[in-house]
C-alpha positions in Angstrom: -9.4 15.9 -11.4 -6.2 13.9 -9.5 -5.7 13.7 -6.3 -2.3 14.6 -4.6 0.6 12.6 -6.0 0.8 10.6 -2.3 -2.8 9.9 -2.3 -2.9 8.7 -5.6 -0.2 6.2 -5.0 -1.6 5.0 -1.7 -4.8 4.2 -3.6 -2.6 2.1 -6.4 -0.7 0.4 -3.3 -4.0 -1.0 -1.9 -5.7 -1.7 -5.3 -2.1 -3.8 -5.9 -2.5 -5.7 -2.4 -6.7 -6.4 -3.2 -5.4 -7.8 -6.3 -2.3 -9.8 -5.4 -5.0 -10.9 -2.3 -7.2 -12.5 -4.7 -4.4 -14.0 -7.0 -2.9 -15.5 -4.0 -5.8 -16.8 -1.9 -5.2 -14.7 0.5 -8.5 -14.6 2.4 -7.6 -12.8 4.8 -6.2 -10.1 3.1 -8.7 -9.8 1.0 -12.0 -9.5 2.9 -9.5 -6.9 5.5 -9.5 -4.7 2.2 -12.8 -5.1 1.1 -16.2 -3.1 2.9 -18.3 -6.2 4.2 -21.1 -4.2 2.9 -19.5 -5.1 -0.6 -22.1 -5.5 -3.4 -21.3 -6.5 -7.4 -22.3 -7.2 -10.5 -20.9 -10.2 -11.9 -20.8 -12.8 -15.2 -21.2 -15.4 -13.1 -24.4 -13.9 -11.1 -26.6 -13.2 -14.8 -26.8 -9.6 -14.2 -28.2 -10.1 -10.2 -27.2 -7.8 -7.7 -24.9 -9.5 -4.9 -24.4 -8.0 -1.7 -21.7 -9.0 0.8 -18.6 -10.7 1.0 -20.0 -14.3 1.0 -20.7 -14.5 -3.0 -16.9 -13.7 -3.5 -15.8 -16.3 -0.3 -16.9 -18.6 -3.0 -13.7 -18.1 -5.1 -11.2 -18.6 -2.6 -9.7 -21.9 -1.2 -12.1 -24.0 0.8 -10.0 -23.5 3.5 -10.8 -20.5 3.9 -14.2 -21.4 4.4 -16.2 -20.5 8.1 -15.9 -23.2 10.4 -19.3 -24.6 11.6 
């Protein structure tokens, strides 16, 4: 089943920008794309459920780490 031809390329827009976010370490960007209710699977987790944004704040440049 597709969706319209619009929708479909909207979807491929923001799935470009998500990826081009994390490429670029573009914080910002990425966590305004992403649900902060996020949760993944990953290699680097041994099979063990992650839930939120934090796990994947981990990968980006320290400076875009929460200030204290």
């Amino acid at each position: 089943m597709s969706l319209s031809p619009s929708r479909d390329q909207e979807i491929l827009s923001l799935n470009q920008s998500l990826l081009d976010a994390a490429v670029g370490g573009d914080w910002d960007r990425y966590s305004a794309l992403c649900s902060p209710t996020l949760s993944c699977f990953e290699a680097e987790t041994n099979a063990m459920l992650v839930e939120g944004l934090a796990f994947h704040r981990f990968y980006f440049p320290s400076n875009a780490q929460p200030q204290a």
